[in-house]
N, C-alpha and C positions, 0 to 999 in steps of 0.2 A: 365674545365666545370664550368657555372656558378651557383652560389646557388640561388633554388628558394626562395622567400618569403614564411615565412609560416604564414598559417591563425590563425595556434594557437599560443595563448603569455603565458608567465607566467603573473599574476598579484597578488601585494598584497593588500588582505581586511583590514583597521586596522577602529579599534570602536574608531565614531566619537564626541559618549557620552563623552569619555574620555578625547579624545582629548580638548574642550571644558569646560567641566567642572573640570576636573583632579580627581584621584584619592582619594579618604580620607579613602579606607582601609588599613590595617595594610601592606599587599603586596602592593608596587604603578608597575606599570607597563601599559603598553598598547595591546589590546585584538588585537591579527593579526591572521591571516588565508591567506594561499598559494592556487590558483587555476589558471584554468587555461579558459582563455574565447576565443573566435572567433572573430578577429579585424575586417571579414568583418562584419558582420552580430550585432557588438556591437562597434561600433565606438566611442563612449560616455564613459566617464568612467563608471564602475560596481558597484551598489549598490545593497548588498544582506543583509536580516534580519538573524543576528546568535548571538550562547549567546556567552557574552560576560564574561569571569570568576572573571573579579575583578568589575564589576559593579553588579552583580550575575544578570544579566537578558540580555533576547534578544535585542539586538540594533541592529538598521543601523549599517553596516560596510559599506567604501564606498574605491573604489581603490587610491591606491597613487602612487606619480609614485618614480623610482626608483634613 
């Protein structure tokens, strides 16, 4: 039997402040978040607003790929 495609993917959010700018608190690291989106219905990559902990505020997260 063969396997369907499925509509749902894993994808990862990582904060793009960071990326960019880099880190200058004491923790350096990059702010990431796991979900999961609908490939037909978001064909595009994923860009969601979430806080980020070492920037201490809300950024664009935007999908990366793997």
């Amino acid at each position: 039997m063969a396997k369907k495609k499925d509509a749902r993917v894993m994808v990862i959010l990582e904060c793009t402040s960071c990326i960019r700018n880099g880190v200058k608190k004491v923790s350096t690291g990059i702010s990431r978040y796991i979900t999961q989106k609908n490939r037909h219905n978001t064909p595009n990559g994923l860009e969601l607003r979430k806080f980020c902990r070492y920037c201490y505020k809300h950024t664009i997260h935007g999908e990366i790929n793997k």
